[in-house]
N, C-alpha and C positions, 0 to 999 in steps of 0.2 A: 504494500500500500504506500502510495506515493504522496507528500505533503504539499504546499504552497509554493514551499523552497528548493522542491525536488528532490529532498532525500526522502529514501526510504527507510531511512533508520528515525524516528521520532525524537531520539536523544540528543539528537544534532540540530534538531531548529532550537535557533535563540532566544525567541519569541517566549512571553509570560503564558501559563497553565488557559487564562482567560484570554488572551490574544489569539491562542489557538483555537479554542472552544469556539469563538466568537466567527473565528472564519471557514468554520465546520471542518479543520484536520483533529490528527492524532493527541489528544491534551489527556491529563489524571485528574479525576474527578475530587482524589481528596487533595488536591491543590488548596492552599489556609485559604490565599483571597476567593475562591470556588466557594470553598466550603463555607463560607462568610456570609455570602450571597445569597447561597443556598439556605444556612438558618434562616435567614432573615426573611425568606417568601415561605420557608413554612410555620416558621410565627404569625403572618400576615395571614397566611392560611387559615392555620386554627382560629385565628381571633373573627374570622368570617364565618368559620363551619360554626361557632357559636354563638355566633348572633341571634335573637329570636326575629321569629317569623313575621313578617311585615314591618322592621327596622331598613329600611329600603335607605333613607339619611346615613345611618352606619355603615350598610353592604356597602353605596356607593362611595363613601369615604374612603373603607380599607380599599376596594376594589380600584380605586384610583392611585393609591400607594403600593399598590402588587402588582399593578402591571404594565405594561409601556403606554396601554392607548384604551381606551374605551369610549366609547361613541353616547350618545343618548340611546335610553328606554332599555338598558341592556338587563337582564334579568339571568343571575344563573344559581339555581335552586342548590343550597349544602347538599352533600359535601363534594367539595371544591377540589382539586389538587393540583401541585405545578411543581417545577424545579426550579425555576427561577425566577416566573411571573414576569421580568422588565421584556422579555421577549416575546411578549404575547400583544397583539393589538388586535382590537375587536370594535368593530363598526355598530352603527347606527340599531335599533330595534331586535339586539342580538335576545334567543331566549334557550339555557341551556334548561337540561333536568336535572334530577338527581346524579352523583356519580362523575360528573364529568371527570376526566384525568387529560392534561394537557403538560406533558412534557417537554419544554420548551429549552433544551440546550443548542435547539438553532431554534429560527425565528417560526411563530406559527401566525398567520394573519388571516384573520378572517372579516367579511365583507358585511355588508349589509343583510337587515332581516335573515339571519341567518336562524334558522333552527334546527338542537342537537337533543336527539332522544338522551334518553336515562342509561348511565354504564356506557358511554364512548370513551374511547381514549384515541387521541392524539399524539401519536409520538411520533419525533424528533431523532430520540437516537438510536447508534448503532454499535457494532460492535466487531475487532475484526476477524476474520473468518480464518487466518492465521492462529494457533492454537499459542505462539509463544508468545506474541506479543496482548493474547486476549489474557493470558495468563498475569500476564507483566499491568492489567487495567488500564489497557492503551483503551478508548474508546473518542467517539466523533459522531457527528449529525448532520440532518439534513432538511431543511425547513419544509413545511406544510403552509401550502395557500386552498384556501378555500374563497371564492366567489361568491357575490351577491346571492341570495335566495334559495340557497343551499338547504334542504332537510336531510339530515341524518336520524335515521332511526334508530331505536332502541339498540343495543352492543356493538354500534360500529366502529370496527378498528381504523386509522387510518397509518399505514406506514411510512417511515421518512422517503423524504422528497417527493411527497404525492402534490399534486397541486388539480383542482375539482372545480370544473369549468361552471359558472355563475346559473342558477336553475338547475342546477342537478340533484336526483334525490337517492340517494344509498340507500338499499334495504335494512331494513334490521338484520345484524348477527353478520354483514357482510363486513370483509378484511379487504381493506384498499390497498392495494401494492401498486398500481402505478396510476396515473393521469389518468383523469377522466374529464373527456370536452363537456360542454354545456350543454343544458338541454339535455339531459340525457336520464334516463333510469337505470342505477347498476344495482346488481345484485346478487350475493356467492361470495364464494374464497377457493381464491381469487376475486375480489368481483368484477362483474362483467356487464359490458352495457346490452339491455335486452329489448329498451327499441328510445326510442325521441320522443321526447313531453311536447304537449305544443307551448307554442311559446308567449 
């Protein structure tokens, strides 16, 4: 696995544990300044998953201190989860479920009115397929965009570097592993697209 700077040994970029993280190569997760970061959005977390219900003033408080971007009317139901929250931006009428998981060690954006059933997760990273260096907790990512008007169903996965063209709607229980254009219904794991929404 190849880095920014061309080597394929990890130990040789210069570059800080979060410099690398940031530009989706080879970085160690318990990096101090990481790990820093990392407390810090899951205390911002817990102090959301315990919020009582209809404290919408509070959620939108914390939720403005957790994450890089958040739009109006964004609504996303306890419990919460993230790795880092500042790389998460979320548009306009967003409305998650229960459950969400958005692991954000590259960037996840998502669009406008976008709605995410109960039990999705979002993830971001990966891990390498190399057994010494997955040994060694070399790990990397790779960002999720999701488009305007997006419905995910109930347990959908989506895996790094998916990007989910604007109206499209993912079945429940399906696993996104690569792109999917707009307008479109997928569904499976793999999922797959099974015909065109009108638009």
């Amino acid at each position: 696995m190849t880095d920014a700077t061309g080597s394929t040994d990890p130990a040789d970029d210069p570059r800080s544990m979060m410099q690398r993280m940031l530009a989706g190569d080879l970085y160690l997760a318990d990096d101090p300044e990481i790990a820093a970061v990392n407390r810090r959005a899951l205390d911002l977390a817990a102090s959301y998953n315990a919020t009582d219900a209809g404290d919408d003033v509070l959620r939108g408080q914390i939720l403005d201190q957790l994450l890089g971007q958040v739009g109006e009317g964004v609504e996303i139901r306890p419990p919460f989860r993230v790795d880092y929250g500042f790389q998460i931006t979320i548009g306009d009428r967003f409305f998650a479920n229960f459950g969400l998981v958005a692991l954000d060690v590259a960037a996840i954006t998502i669009g406008d009115d976008v709605q995410i059933g109960p039990n999705v997760q979002l993830l971001t990273p990966t891990h390498p397929l190399e057994p010494g260096a997955r040994k060694e907790k070399w790990e990397s990512a790779a960002p999720i965009t999701i488009g305007d008007n997006v419905w995910l169903g109930g347990g959908v996965i989506v895996l790094p570097g998916v990007t989910i063209g604007s109206g499209t709607v993912v079945g429940a229980g399906s696993v996104v592993t690569k792109d999917l254009p707009a307008g479109v219904l997928a569904v499976g794991n793999p999922a797959r697209v099974v015909r065109e929404l009108p638009g």
